[in-house]
Chimera marker file (.cmm) of the C-alpha trace (Angstrom):
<marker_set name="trace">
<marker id="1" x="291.699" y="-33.305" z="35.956" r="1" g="1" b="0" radius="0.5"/>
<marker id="2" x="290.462" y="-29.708" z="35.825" r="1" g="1" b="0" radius="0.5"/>
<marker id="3" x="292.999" y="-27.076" z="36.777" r="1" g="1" b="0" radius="0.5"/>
<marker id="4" x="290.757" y="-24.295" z="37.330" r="1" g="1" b="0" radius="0.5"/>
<marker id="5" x="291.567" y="-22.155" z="40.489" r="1" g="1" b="0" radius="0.5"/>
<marker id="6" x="289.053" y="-22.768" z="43.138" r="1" g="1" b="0" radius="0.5"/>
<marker id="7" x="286.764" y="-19.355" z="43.424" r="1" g="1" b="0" radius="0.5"/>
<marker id="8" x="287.051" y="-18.302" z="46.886" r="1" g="1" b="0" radius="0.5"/>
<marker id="9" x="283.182" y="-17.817" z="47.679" r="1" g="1" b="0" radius="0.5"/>
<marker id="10" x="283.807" y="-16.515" z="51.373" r="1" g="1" b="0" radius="0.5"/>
<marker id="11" x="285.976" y="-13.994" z="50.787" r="1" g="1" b="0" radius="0.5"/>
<marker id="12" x="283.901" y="-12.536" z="47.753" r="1" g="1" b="0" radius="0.5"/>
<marker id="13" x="281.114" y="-12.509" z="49.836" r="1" g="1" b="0" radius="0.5"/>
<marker id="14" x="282.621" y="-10.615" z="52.414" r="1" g="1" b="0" radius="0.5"/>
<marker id="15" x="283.958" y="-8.494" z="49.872" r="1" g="1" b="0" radius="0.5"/>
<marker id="16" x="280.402" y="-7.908" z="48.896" r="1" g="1" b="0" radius="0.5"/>
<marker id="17" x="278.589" y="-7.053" z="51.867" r="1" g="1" b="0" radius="0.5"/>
<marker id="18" x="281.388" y="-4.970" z="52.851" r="1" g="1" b="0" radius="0.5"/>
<marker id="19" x="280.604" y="-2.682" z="50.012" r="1" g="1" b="0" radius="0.5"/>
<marker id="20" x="276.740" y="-3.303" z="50.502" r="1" g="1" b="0" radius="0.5"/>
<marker id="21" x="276.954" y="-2.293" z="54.008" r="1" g="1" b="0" radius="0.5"/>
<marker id="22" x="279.329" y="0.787" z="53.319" r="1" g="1" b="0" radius="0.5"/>
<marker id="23" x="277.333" y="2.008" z="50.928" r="1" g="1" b="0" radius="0.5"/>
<marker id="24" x="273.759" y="2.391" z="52.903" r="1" g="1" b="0" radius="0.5"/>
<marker id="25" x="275.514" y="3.475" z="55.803" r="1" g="1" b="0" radius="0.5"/>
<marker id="26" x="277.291" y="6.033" z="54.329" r="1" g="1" b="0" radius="0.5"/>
<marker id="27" x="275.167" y="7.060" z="51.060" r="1" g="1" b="0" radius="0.5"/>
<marker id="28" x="278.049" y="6.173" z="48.407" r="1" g="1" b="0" radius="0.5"/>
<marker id="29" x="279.905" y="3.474" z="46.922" r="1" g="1" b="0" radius="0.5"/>
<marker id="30" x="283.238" y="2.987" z="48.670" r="1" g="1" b="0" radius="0.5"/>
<marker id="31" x="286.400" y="4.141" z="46.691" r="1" g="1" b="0" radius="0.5"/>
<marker id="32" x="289.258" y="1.274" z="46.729" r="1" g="1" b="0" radius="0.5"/>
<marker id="33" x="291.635" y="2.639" z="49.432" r="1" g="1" b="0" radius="0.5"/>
<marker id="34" x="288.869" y="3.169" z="51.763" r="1" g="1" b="0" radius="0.5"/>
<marker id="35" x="287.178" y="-0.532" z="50.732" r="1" g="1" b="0" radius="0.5"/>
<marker id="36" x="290.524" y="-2.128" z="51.438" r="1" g="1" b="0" radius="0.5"/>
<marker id="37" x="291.535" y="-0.254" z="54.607" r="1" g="1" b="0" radius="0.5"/>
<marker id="38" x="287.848" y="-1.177" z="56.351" r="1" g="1" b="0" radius="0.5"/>
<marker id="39" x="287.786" y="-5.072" z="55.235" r="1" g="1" b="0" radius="0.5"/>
<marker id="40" x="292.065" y="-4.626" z="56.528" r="1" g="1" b="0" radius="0.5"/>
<marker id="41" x="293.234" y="-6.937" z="53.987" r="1" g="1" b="0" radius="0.5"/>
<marker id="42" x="295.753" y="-5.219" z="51.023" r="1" g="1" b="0" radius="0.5"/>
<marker id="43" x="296.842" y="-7.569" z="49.222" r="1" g="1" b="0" radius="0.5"/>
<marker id="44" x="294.077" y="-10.288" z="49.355" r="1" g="1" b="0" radius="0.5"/>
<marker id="45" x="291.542" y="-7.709" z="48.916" r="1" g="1" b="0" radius="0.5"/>
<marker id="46" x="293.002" y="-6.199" z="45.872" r="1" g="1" b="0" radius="0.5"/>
<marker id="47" x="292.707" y="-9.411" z="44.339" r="1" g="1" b="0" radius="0.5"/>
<marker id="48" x="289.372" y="-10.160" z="45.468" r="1" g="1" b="0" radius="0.5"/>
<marker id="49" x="288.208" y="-6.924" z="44.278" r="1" g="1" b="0" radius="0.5"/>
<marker id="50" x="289.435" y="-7.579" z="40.807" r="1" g="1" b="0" radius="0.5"/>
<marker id="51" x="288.542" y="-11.048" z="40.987" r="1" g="1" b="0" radius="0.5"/>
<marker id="52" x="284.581" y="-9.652" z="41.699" r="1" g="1" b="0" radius="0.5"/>
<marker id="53" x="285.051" y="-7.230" z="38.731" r="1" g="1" b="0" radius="0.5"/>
<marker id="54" x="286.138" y="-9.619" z="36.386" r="1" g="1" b="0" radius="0.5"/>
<marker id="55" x="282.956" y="-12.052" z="37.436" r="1" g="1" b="0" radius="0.5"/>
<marker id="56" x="280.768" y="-8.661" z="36.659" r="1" g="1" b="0" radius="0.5"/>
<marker id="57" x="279.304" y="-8.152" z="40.896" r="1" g="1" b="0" radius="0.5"/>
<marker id="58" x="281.307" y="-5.225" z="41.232" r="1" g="1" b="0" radius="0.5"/>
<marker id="59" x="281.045" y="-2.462" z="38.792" r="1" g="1" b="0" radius="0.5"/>
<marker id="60" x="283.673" y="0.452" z="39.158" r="1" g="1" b="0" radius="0.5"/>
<marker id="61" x="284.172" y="4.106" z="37.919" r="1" g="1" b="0" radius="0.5"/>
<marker id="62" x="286.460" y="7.445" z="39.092" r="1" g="1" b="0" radius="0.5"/>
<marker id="63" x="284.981" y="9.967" z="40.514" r="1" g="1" b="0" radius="0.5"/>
<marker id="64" x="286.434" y="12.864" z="42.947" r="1" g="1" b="0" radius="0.5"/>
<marker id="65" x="287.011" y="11.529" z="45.925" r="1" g="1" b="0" radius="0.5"/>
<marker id="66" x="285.042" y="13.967" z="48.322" r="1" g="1" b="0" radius="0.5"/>
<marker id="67" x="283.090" y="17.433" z="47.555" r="1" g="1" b="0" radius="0.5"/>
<marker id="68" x="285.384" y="19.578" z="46.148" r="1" g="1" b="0" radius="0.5"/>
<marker id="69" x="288.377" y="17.646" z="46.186" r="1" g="1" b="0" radius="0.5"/>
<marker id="70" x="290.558" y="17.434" z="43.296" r="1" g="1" b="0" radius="0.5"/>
<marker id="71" x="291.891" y="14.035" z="43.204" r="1" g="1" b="0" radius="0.5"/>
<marker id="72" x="290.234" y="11.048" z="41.641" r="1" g="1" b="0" radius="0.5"/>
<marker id="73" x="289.264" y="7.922" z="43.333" r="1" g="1" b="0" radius="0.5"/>
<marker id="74" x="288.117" y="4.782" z="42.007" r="1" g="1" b="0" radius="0.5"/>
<marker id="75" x="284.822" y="3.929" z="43.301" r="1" g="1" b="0" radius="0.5"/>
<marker id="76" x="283.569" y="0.236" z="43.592" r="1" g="1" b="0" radius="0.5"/>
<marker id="77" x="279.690" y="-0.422" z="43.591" r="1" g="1" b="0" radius="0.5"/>
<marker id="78" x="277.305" y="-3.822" z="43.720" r="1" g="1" b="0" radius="0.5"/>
<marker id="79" x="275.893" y="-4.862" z="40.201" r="1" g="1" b="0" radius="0.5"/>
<marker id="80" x="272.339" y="-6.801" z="39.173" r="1" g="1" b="0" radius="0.5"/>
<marker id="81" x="274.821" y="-9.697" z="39.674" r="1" g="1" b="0" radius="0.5"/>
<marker id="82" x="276.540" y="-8.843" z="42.270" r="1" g="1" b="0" radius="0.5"/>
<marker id="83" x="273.249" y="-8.483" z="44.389" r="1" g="1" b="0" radius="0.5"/>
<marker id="84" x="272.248" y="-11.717" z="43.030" r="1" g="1" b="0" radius="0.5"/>
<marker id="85" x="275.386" y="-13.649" z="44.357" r="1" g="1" b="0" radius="0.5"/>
<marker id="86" x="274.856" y="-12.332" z="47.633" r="1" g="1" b="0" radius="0.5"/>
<marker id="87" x="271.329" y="-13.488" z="47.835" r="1" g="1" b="0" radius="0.5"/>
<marker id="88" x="271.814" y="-16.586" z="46.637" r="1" g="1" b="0" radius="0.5"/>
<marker id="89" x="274.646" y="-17.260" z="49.009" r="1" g="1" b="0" radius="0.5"/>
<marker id="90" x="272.593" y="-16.010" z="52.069" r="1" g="1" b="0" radius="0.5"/>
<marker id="91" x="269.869" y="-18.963" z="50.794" r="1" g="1" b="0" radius="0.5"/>
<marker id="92" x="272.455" y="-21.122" z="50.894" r="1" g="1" b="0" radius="0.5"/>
<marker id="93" x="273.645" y="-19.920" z="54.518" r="1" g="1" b="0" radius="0.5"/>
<marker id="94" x="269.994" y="-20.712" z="55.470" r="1" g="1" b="0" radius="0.5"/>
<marker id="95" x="269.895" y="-23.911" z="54.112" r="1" g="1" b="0" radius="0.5"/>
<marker id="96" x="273.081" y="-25.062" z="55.763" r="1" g="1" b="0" radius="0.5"/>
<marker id="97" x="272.402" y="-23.457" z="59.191" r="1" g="1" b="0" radius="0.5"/>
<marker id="98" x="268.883" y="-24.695" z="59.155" r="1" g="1" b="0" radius="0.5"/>
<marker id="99" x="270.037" y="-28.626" z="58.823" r="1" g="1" b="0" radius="0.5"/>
<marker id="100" x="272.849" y="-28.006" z="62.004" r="1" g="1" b="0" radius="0.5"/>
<link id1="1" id2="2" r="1" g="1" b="0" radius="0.2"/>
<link id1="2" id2="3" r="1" g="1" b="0" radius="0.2"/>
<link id1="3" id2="4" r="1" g="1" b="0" radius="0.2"/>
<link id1="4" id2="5" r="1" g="1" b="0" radius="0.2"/>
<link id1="5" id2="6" r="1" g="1" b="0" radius="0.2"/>
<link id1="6" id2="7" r="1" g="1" b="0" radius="0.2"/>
<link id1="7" id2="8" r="1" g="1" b="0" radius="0.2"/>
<link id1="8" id2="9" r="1" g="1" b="0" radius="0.2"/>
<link id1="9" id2="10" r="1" g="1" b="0" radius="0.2"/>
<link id1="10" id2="11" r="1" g="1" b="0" radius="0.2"/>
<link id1="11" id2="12" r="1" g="1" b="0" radius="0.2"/>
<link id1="12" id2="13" r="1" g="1" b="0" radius="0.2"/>
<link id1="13" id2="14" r="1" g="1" b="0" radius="0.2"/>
<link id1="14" id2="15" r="1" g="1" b="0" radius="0.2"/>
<link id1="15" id2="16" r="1" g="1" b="0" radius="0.2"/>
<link id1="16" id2="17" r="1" g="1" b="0" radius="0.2"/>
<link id1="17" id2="18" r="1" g="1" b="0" radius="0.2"/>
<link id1="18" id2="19" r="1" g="1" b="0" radius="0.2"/>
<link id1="19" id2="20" r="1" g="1" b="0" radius="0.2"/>
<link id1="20" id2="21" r="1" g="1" b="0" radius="0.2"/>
<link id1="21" id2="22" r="1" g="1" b="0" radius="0.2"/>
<link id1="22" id2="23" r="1" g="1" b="0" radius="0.2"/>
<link id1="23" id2="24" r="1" g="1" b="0" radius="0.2"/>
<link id1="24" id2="25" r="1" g="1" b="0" radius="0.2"/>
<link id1="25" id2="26" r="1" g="1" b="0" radius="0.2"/>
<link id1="26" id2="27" r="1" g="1" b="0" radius="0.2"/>
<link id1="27" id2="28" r="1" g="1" b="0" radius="0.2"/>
<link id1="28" id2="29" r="1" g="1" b="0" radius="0.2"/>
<link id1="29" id2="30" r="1" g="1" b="0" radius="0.2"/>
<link id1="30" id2="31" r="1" g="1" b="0" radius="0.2"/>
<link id1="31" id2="32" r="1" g="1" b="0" radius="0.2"/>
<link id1="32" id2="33" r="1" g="1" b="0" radius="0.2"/>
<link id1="33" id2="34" r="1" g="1" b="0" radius="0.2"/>
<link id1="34" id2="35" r="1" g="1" b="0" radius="0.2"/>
<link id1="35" id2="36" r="1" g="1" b="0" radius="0.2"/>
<link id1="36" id2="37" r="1" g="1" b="0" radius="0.2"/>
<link id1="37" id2="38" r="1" g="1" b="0" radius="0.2"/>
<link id1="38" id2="39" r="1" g="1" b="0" radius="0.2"/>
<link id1="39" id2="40" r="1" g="1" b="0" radius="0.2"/>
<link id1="40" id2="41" r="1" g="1" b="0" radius="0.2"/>
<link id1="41" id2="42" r="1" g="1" b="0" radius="0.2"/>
<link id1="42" id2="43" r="1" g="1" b="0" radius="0.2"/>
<link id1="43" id2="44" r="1" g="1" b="0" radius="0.2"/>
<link id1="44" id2="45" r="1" g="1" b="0" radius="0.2"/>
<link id1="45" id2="46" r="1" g="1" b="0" radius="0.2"/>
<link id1="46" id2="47" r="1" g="1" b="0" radius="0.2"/>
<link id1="47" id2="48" r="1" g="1" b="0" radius="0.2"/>
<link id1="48" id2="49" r="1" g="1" b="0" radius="0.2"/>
<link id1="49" id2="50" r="1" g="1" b="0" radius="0.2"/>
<link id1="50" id2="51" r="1" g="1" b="0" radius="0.2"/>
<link id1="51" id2="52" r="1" g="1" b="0" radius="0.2"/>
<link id1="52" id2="53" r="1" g="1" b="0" radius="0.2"/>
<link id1="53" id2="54" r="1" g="1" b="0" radius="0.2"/>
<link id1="54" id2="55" r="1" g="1" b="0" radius="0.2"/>
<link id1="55" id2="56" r="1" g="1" b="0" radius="0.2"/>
<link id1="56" id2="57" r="1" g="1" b="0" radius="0.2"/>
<link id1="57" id2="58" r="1" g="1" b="0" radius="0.2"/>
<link id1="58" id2="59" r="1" g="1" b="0" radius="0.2"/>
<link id1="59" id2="60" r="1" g="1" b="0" radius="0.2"/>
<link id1="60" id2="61" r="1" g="1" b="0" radius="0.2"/>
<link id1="61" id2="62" r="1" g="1" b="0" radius="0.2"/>
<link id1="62" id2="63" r="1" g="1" b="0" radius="0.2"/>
<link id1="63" id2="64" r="1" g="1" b="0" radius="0.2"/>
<link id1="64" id2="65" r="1" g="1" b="0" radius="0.2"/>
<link id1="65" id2="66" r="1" g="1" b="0" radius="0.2"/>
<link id1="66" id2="67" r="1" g="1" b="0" radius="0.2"/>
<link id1="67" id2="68" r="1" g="1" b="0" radius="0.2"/>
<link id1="68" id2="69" r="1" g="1" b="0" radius="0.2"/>
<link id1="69" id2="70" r="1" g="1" b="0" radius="0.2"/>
<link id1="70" id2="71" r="1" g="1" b="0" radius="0.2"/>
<link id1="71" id2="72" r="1" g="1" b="0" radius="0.2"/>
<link id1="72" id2="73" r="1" g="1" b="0" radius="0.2"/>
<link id1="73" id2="74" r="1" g="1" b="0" radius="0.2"/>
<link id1="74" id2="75" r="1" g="1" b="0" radius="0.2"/>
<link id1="75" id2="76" r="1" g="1" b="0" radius="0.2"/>
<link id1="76" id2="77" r="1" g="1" b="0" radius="0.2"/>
<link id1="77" id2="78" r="1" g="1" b="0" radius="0.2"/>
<link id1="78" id2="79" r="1" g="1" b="0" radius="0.2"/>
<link id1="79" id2="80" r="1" g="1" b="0" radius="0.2"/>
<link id1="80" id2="81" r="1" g="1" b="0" radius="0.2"/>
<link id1="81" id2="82" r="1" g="1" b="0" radius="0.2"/>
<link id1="82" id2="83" r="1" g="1" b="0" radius="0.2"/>
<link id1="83" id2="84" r="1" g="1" b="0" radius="0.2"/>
<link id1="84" id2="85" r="1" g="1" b="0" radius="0.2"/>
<link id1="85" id2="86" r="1" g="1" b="0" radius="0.2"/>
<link id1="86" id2="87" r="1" g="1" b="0" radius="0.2"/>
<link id1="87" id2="88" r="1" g="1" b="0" radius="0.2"/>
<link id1="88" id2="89" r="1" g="1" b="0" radius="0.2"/>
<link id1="89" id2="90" r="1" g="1" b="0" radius="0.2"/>
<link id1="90" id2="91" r="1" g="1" b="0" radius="0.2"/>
<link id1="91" id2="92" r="1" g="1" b="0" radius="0.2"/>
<link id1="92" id2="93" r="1" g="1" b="0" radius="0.2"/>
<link id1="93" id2="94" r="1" g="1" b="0" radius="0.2"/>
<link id1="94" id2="95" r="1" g="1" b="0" radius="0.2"/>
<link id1="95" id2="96" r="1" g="1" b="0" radius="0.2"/>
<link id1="96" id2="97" r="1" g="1" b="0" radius="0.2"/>
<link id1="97" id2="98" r="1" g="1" b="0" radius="0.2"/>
<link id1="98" id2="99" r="1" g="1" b="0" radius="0.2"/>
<link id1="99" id2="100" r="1" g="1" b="0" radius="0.2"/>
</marker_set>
């Protein structure tokens, strides 16, 4: 038997979009307080977060957190990959809605 842990597809791709749609609203990546206080899930959401990193779809860095603030954030941002994941799993929405 295989005792990998299941990857929890869902969730990263909610994770995803999240940031995707955060960052063309607003013009920026997301930092990780702000990513995890609009998806409203601490704990679960940390982990997903690193869980995306370590897969390579999210790619992170610290920057100040606002104009002229002085405390650093750590923003999170979609990678090649992570764009790739998400399209792929929207062709796969598409092919499961369209045989419903």
């Amino acid at each position: 038997m295989n005792s990998r842990e299941e990857i929890p597809i869902l969730g990263l791709a909610r994770l995803l979009e999240t940031i995707e749609e955060f960052s063309s609203r607003r013009g920026r990546d997301p930092y990780t307080r702000e990513l995890l206080g609009f998806l409203r899930m601490w704990g679960y959401g940390e982990d997903l977060l690193l869980l995306a990193w370590d897969l390579g779809f999210v790619d992170r860095y610290d920057d100040y957190c606002g104009p002229g603030s002085r405390r650093l954030c750590r923003f999170n941002k979609l990678s090649d990959l992570g764009r790739e994941f998400l399209r792929r799993y929207g062709e796969l929405m598409e092919l499961l809605n369209r045989n419903r």
